[in-house]
C-alpha positions in Angstrom: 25.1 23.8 21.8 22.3 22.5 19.4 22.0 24.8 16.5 17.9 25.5 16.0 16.1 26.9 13.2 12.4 28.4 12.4 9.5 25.8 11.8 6.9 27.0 9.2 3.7 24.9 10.2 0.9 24.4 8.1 -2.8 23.9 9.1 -5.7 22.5 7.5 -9.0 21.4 8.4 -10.1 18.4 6.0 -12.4 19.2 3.2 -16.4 18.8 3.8 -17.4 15.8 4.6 -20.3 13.5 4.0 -23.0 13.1 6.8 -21.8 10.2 8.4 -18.0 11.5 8.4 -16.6 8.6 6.3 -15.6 10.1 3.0 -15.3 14.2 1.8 -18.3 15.3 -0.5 -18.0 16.4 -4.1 -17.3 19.5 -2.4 -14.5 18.5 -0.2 -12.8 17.0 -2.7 -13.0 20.0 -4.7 -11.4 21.9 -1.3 -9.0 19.4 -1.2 -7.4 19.4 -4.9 -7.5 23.7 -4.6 -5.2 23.3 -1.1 -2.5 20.9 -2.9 -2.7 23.2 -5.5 -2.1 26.4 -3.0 0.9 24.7 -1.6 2.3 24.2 -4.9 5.9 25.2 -4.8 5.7 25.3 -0.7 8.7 23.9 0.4 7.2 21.0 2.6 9.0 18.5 4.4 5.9 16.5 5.5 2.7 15.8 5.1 1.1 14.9 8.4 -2.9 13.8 9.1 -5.4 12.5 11.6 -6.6 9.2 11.4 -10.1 9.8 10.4 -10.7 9.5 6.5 -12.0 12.3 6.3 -8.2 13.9 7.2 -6.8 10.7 5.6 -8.8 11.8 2.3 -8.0 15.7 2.4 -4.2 15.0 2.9 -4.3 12.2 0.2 -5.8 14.9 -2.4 -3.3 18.0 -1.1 -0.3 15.2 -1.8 -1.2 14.1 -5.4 -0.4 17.7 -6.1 2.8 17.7 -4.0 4.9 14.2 -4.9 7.8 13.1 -3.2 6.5 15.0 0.3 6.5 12.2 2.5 3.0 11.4 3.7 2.5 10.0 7.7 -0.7 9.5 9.5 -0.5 11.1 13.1 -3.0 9.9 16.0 -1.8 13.3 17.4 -3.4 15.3 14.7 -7.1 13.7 15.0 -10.2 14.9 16.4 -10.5 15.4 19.9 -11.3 17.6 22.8 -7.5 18.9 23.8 -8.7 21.0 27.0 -11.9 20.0 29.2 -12.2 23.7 31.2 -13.4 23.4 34.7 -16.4 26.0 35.3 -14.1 28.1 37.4 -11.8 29.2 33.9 -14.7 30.0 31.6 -17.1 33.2 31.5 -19.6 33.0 34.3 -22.3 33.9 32.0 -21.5 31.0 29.3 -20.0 28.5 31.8 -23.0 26.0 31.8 -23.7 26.0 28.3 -19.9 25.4 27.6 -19.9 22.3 29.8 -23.2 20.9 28.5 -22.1 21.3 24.7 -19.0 19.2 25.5 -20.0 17.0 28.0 -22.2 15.9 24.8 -18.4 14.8 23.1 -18.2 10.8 23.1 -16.5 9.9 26.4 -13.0 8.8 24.5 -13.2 12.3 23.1 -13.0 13.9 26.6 -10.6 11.2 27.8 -8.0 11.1 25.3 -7.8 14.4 24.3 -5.6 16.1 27.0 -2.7 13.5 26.5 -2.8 13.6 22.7 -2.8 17.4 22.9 0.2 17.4 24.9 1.6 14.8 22.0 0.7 17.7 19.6 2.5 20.3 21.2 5.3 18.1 21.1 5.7 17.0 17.7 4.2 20.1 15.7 5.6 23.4 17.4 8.4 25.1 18.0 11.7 25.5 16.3 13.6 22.5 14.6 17.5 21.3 15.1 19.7 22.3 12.8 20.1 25.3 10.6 18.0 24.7 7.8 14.0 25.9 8.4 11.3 23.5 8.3 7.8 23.3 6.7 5.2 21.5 7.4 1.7 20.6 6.8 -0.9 18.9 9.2 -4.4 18.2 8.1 -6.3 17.8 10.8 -9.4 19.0 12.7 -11.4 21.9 13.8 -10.4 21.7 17.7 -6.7 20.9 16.9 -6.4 24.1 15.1 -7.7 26.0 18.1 -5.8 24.4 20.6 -2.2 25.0 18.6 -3.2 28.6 17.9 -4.2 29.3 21.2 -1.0 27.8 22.3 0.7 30.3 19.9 -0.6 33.2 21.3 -0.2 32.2 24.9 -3.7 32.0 25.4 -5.5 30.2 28.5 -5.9 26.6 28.3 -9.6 27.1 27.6 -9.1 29.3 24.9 -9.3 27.2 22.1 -13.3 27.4 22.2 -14.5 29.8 19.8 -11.3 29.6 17.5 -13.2 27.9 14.2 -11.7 26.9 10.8 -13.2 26.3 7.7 -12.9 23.1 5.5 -9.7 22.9 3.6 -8.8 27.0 5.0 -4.9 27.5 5.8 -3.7 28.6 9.0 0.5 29.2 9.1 2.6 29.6 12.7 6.2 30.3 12.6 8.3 29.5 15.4 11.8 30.9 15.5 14.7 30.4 17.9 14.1 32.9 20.3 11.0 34.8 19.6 8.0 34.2 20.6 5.6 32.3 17.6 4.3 34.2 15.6 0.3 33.7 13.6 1.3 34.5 9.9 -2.1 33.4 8.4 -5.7 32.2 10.1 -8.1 30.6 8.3 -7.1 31.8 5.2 -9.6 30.9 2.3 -8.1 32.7 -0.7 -7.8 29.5 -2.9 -11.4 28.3 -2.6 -14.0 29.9 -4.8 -17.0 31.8 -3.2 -18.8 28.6 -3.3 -16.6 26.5 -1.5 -15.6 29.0 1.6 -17.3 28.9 4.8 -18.3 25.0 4.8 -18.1 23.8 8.5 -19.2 26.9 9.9 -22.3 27.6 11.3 -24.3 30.0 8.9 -24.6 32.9 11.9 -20.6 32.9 12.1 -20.5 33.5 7.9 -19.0 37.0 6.9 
């Protein structure tokens, strides 16, 4: 029998990014370089990211301040819509406007999602071979981070809606041979300065 080990995985949303989503603000650099420096001394194995620069950039900034972490660009970790609900699994009384905020998704959002968030389940959770525990990080986007949380918690599909990360905040799951996975950290903001928290959230959901 296959020995198995814990996996420590790392979530981040990429730093703030300009209007048109090509390149991180002054800001999300800032983010960025405060993250590497967070997960200073963090035992990583990996540095995964989405496709998108705006992932490509944040992970490129976290890894200056960890060399010799291997760095690999993941189409599993981008931005997409991992779960379309059907009106019959969501809250009657937000059911419509649910559907018509993500009907509003570019079609290859919607399409492409479900399979690639079955390729994230996949490569990012659960525990490891061997006997030695792995870390990892994976910068990557806001729905992502839902979808793998709500997966950790045994959530409904659907679930993910309404699970929101900041830029560059630090969620950690830990999945261990026979236990079920456990949510060590959520959106964890402690390395940014005031100025820099909350970025990426709507101003009613700031606390």
């Amino acid at each position: 029998m296959t020995a198995t080990a814990a996996r420590y995985l790392y979530l981040a949303r990429h730093g703030e990014a300009s209007p048109d989503e090509s390149e991180l603000t002054d800001r999300g650099r800032r983010q960025a370089v405060l993250l590497g420096e967070r997960l200073r001394g963090t035992p990583l194995a990996e540095i995964s990211h989405g496709p998108l620069p705006r992932a490509a950039q944040t992970a490129s900034l976290v890894h200056d301040r960890l060399p010799g972490v291997p760095l690999t660009s993941s189409e599993a970790a981008g931005d997409y819509i991992p779960h379309l609900p059907t009106p019959d699994e969501l809250p009657q009384d937000s059911a419509a406007a649910t559907l018509d905020r993500l009907a509003a998704f570019p079609a290859v959002e919607r399409e492409r999602g479900p399979a690639l968030a079955r390729a994230a389940l996949d490569r990012f959770t659960g525990p490891v071979e061997g006997d030695v525990p792995r870390h990892e990080l994976v910068v990557t986007h806001n729905f992502l981070i839902g979808w793998l949380v709500r997966a950790a918690l045994d959530a409904p599909a659907w679930r993910w809606l309404g699970l929101n990360h900041t830029n560059a905040g630090l969620t950690v799951i830990r999945y261990a041979p026979g236990r079920p996975a456990s949510l060590l950290l959520y959106n964890d903001t402690g390395h940014l300065s005031p100025e820099l928290r909350w970025t990426g959230f709507p101003p009613e959901l700031h606390v």
